[in-house]
C-alpha positions in Angstrom: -80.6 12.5 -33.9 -77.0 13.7 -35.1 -76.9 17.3 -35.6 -73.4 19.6 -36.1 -73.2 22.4 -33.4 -70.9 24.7 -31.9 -71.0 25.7 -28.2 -68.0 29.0 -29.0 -67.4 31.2 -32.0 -64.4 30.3 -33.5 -62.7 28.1 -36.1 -64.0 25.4 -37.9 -62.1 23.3 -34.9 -65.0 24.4 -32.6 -67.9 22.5 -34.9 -68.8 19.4 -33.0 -71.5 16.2 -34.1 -73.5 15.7 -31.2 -76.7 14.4 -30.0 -79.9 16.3 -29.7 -83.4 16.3 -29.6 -85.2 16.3 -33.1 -86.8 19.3 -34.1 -91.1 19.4 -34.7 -93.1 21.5 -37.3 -94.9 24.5 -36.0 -97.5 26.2 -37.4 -96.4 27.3 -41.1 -93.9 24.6 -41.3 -92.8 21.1 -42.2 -90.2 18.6 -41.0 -87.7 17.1 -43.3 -85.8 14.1 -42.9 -82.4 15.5 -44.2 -80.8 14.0 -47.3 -78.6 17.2 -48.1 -77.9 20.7 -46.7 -76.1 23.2 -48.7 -72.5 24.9 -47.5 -73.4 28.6 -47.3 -70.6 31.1 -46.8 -73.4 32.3 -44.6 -72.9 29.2 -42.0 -69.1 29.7 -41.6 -69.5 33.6 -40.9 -72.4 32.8 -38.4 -69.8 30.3 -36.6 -67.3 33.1 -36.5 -69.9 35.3 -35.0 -69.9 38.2 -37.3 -73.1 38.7 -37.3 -73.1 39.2 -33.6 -73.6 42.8 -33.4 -76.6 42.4 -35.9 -78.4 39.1 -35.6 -77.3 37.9 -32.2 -77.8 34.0 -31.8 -77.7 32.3 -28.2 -75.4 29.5 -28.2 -74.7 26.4 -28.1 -76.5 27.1 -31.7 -76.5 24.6 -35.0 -75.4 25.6 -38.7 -77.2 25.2 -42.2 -80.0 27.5 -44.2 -80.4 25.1 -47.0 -81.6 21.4 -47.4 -83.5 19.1 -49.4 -85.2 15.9 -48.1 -88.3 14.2 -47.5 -91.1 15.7 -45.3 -91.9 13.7 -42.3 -93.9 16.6 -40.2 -96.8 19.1 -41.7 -97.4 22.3 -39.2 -100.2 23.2 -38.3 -101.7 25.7 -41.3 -99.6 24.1 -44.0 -101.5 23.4 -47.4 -100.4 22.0 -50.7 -97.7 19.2 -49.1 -97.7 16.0 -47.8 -95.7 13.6 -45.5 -92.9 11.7 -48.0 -93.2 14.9 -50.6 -89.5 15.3 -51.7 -88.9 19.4 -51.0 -86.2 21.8 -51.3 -85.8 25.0 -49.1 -84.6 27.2 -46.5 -84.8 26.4 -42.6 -82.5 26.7 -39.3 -80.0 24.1 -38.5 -79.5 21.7 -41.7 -76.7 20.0 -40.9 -78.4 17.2 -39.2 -80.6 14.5 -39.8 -83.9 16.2 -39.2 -84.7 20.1 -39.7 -87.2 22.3 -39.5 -87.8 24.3 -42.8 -89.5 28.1 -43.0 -90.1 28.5 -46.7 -89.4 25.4 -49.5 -90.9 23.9 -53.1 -91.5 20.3 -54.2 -88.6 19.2 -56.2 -88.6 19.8 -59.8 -88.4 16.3 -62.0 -84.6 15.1 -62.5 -82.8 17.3 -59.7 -81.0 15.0 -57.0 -81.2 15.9 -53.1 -77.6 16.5 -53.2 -78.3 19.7 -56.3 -81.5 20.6 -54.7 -80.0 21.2 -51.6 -77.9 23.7 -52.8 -80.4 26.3 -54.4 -82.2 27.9 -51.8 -80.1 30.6 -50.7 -78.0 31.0 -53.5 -81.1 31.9 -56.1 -82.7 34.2 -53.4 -79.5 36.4 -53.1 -78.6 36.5 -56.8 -81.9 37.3 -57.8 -82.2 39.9 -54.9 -78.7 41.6 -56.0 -79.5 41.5 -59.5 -83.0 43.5 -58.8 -80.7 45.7 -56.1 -78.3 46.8 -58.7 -80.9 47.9 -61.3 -79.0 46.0 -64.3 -81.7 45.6 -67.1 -81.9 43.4 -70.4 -79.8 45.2 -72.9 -77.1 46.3 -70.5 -73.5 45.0 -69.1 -72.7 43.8 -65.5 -69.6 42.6 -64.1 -69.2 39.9 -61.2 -66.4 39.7 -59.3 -65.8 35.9 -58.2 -68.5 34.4 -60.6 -67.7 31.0 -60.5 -69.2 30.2 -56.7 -72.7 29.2 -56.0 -74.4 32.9 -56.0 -72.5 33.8 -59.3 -73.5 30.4 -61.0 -77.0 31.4 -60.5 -76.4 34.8 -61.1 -74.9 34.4 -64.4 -77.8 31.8 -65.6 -80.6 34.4 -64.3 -79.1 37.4 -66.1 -78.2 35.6 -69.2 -82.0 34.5 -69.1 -83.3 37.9 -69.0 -80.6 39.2 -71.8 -78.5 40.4 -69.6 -74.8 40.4 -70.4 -72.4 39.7 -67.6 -68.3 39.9 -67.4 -67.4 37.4 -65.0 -64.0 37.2 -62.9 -62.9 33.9 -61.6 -59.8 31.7 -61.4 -57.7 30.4 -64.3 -59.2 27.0 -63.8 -62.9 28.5 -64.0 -62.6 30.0 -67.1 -64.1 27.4 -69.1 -66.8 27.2 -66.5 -68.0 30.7 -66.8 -68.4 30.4 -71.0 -70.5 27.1 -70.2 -72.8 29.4 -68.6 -73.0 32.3 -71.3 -70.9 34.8 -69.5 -68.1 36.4 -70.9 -64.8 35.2 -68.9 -61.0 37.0 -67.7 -59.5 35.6 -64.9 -59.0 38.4 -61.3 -55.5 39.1 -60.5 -53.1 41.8 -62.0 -54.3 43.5 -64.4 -58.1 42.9 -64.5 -59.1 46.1 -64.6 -57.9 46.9 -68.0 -59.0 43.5 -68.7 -62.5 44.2 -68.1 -62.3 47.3 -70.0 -61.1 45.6 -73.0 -64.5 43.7 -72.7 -66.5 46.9 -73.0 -68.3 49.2 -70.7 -69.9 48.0 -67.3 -73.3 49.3 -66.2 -73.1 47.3 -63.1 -71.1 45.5 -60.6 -71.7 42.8 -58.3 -68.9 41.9 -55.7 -69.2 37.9 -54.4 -65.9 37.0 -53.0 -64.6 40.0 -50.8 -61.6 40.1 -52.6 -61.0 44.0 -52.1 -62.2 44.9 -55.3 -64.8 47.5 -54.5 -62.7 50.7 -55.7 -62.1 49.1 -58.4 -65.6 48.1 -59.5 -66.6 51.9 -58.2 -64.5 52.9 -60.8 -65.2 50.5 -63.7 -68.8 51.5 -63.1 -68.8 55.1 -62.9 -71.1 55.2 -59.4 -70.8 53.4 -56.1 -74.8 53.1 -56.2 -74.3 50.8 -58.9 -72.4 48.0 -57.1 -73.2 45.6 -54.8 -71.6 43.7 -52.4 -72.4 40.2 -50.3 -69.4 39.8 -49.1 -67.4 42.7 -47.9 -68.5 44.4 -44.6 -66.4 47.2 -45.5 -68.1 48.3 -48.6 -70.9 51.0 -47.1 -67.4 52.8 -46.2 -67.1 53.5 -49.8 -70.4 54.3 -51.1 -71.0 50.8 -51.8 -74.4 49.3 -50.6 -73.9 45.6 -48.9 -76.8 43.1 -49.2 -77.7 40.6 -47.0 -81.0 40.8 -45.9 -82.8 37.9 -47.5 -86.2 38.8 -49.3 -89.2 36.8 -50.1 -87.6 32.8 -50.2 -90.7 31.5 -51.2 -90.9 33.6 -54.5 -87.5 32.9 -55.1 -88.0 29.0 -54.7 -90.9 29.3 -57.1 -88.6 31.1 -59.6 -85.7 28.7 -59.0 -88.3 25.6 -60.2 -89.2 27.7 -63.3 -85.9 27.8 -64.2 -84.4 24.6 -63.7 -87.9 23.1 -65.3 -87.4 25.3 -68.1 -83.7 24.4 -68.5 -82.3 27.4 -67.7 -80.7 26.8 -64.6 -78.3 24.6 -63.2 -76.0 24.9 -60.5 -73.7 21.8 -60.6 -72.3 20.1 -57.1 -68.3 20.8 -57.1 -68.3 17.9 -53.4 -70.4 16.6 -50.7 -68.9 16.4 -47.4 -70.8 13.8 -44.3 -72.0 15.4 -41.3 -68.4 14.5 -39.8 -66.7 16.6 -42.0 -69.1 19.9 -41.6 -65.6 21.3 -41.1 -63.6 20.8 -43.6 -66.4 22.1 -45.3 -66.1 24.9 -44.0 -62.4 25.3 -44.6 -62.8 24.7 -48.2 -65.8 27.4 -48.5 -63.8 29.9 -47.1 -61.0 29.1 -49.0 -63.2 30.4 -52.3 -62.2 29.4 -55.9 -65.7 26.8 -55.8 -67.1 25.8 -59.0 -70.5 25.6 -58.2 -71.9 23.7 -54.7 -70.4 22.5 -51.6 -72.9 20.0 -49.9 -73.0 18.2 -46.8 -74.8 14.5 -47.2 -76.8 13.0 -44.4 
């Protein structure tokens, strides 16, 4: 099978589609044939090797958390799905044409395998952050970089449970963010006093790394009321930084509540080929996404 792997840490230069051996099911998983695997900022970092010091990885390693496609292999122990059952979840190496997934859900009625694949992940994180934080129905929180794939969901999530959320993003994205019931002013000079025009922040949730942690410190009053997924630097300043994943199965379960009930959506801004897993990359890292990146198989 074709499967994207790198053999160094590095650039996206050092991603490479080669041959390998398929993957098999073991006990409390199931096989997909890939359709789609969602571009994680998670993927690129791994490829830089930041995680290194915390999650080592032995290499020549692949890349990819999140996929959709149809399951071709049941593990042993596995109940309640069947070969050709179209699924959405979380696995290990997803760029490729078969993978091996940990935790996943059936897909709900009208999603495509390119939207599906991008959900996994994303809704776990925002709903952990939003439960971190402690930001309940009634109150105010602020996103910094809301117009990626965590904020998307973050926005729909809080919005669902009468939250009200501020969200910072790009010029472009504007529009965006008010499609999603959040209440938009673009980053850049001046956004603090922006925000503060809004109205008073109870929480702060930091999704681009952008160097605005002081700033959301002081918007909010109390470093334990921020989080960050995206700037290692944060615990310096009080900050907590999240990115241990919790329960994936709960979250999938949530995520097909939502999207059957309407109330979430997270739209796919491009799809990439297994070919271009690097450019990808380049344009995940380069931020300002509306939505999904997604690599098609």
């Amino acid at each position: 099978m074709k499967k994207v792997s790198f053999a160094e840490f590095g650039g996206p230069d050092v991603l490479q589609l080669v041959d390998a051996e398929e993957p098999h099911a073991g006990p409390g998983q199931v096989r997909i044939a890939v359709r789609a695997a969602g571009v994680n900022a998670h993927d690129w970092r791994v490829r830089e090797g930041q995680f290194q010091g915390s999650h080592p990885i032995e290499l020549p390693a692949g890349v990819g958390l999140d996929a959709s496609g149809v399951v071709d292999e049941v593990g042993e122990g596995v109940e309640g799905v069947e070969v050709g059952d179209h699924v959405f979840g979380e696995g290990s190496s997803t760029y490729a044409e078969f993978a091996v997934l940990s935790a996943w859900a059936r897909m709900p009625a009208g999603l495509t395998f390119e939207e599906a694949a991008g959900y996994a992940s994303v809704v776990e994180t925002a709903l952990r952050i939003i439960r971190q934080v402690g930001v309940q129905s009634g109150q105010t929180l602020l996103v910094s970089g809301a117009s990626g794939g965590v904020g998307s969901a973050v926005l729909q999530i809080a919005r669902d449970r009468g939250i009200t959320v501020i969200g910072t993003a790009g010029a472009a994205n504007q529009d965006y963010l008010r499609s999603l019931g959040a209440v938009a002013t673009t980053y850049g000079e001046g956004w603090v006093e922006r925000v503060r025009q809004l109205g008073d922040v109870d929480a702060a949730l930091d999704l681009a790394g952008s160097g605005v942690i002081r700033e959301l410190v002081e918007l909010t009053g109390d470093p334990q009321k921020v989080i960050s997924i995206a700037d290692l630097g944060a615990p310096e300043l009080g900050v907590r930084f999240s990115g241990v994943a919790g329960s994936v199965p709960e979250a999938l379960a949530e995520a097909v509540d939502l999207i059957s009930r309407g109330k979430l959506h997270i739209p796919v801004e491009k799809s990439y080929t297994l070919a271009e897993a690097a450019a990808a990359h380049i344009d995940s890292h380069a931020g300002h996404t509306r939505g999904r990146r997604v690599v098609v198989v």
